[in-house]
N, C-alpha and C positions, 0 to 999 in steps of 0.2 A: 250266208247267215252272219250277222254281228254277232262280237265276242261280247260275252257279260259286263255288263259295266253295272257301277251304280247308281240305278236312278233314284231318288229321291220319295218320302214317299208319297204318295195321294193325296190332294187335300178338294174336300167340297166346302164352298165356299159360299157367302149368300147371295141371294138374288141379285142380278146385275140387269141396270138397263144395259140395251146394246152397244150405247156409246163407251158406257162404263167398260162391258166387257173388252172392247179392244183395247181402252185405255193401258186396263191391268196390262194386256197381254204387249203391247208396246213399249211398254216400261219395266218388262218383270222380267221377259224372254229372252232368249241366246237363239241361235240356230241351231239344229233345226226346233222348228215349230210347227206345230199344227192345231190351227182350230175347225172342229168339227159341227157346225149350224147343224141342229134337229129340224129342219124346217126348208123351205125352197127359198131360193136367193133372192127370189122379190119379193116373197114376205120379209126377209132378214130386213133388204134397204127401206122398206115399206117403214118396218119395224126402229128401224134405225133412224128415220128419216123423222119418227115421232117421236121420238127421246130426246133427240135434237132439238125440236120445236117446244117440247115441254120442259125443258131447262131454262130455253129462252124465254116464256112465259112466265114463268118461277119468278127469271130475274126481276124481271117486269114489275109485276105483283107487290113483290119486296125492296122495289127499288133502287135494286142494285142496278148502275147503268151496264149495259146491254148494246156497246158502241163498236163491239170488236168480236170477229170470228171467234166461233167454239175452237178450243186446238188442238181437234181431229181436221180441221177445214185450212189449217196453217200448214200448209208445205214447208217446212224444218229442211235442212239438209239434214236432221240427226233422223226424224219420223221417214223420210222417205228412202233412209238407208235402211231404217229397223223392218218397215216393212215389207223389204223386198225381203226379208229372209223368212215371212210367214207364209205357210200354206192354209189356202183356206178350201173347206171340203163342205158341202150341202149335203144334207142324209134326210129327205124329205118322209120317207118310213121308217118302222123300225126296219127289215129286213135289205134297207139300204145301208143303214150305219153296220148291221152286224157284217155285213158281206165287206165292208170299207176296212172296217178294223180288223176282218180275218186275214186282208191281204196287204195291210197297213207297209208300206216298205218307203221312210222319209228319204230315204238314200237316192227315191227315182225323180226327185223333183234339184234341180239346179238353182242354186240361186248366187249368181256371181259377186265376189267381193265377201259372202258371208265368212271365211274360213279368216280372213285377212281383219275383219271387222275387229275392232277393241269393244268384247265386250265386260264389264261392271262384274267381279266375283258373286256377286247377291243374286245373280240371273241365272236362269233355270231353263233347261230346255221343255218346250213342254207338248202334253197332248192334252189338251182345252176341250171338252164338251160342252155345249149347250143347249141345254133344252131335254137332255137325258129321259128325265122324269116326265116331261109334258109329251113325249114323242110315247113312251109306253101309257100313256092316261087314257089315250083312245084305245086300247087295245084290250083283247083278253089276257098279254101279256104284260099287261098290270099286277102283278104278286112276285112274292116273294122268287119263286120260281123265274119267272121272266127276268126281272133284273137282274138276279144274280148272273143268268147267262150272261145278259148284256157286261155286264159291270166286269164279271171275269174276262170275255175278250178283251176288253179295254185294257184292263191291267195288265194283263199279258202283252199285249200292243206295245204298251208303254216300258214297262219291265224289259223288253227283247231288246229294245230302241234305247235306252238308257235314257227315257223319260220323264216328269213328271207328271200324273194323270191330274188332272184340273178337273173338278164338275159344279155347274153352276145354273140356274134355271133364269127363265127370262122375267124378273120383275114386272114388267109390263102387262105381261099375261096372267103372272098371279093375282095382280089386281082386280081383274076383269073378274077371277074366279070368287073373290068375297063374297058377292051377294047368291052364289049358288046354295042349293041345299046341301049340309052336309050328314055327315052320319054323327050320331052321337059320341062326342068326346072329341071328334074331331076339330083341329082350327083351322079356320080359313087364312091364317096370318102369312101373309109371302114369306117373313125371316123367320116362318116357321115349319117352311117346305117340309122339313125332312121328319114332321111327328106325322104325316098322314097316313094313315095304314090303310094295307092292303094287305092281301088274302095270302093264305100260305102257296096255293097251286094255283097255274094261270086256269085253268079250268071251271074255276068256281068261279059262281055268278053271283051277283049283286040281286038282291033280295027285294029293293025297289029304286028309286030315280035317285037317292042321295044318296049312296054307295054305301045303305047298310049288306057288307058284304054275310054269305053265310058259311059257319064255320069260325077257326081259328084266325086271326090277322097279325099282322106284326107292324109296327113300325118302320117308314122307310128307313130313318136313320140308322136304326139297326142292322139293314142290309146293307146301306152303302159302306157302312162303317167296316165292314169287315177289311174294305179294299181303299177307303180315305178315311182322314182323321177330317172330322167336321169340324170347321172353323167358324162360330158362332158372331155375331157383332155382340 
């Protein structure tokens, strides 16, 4: 068991393409690290693989030339040292993540030269979630109830490990969700993930197809919040 240390506290942070998310996490991070995909590994590169192309398009578009590799695709000597100190872990269910972060131990992964590395005081060890939110949406584990569990393993995870807990959803996918039905009051807004509500108990059911749930609901932000400090753009 690791002695107490300080980890720093939680922060959720806005929607990130997937290119984005590594970016942060390659530029921000110390050893150890760990990022946690909500999702299977070939959706992730799938997913990564369009975020890529749609930046490239962007430039296009707007005329900005477009002559030089994105620099996720530039092998650095600095990028292919930072990222050997990253773990990275798939949690394609929920019941995947929860059992990942029950047994969470950074200590069993090796990554040589990490300890030797120079890294920047502003860097933070971290434990990076992705997809948190969107991995409990399919679920009845959708409420208040459900995340909290989830959200307290994590912290714990994180807290034991002398962490930072990182939580972020996939931009890409929020997008997709805009033109779904919603419940009243609710926004469809990606950089507005965390006003969506959901039911107090995972047990309660949605009332019809747009998730008027029935009963009390709450605010996601107000759940995560117990355990990050939301960082708004």
């Amino acid at each position: 068991m690791p002695s107490p240390s300080s980890s720093q506290p939680g922060q959720a942070l806005p929607p990130m393409l997937c290119n984005e998310l590594v970016e942060y996490v390659l530029q921000s991070h110390k050893a150890p690290t760990t990022i946690i995909i909500c999702s299977s590994r070939n959706a992730f590169l799938e997913s990564l693989q369009l975020s890529l192309q749609a930046q490239s398009t962007d430039q296009e578009a707007t005329g900005t030339p477009n002559n030089q590799l994105h620099p996720l695709l530039v092998p650095t000597i600095h990028q292919l040292a930072a990222s050997r100190t990253i773990d990275v872990a798939f949690t394609p269910t929920l019941p995947h993540l929860r059992a990942y972060l029950a047994s969470y131990n950074p200590g069993k992964s090796s990554h040589p030269g990490s300890l030797t590395f120079t890294w920047p005081d502003s860097h933070v060890s971290m434990l990076a979630i992705y997809g948190l939110l969107a991995l409990h949406r399919a679920t009845t584990e959708f409420s208040l109830q459900g995340l909290s569990r989830s959200l307290a393993i994590a912290a714990e995870a994180a807290n034991t490990w002398g962490l930072q807990l990182i939580l972020t959803e996939d931009a890409q996918a929020l997008d997709l969700q805009q033109s779904e039905p919603r419940a009243e009051g609710e926004t469809a807004s990606p950089q507005n993930c965390w006003a969506e509500r959901v039911p107090v108990l995972s047990s309660s059911l949605a009332l019809s197809n747009d998730r008027a749930w029935a009963g009390r609901t709450v605010a996601v932000g107000s759940v995560v919040a117990k355990w990050c400090r939301i960082i708004r753009q």
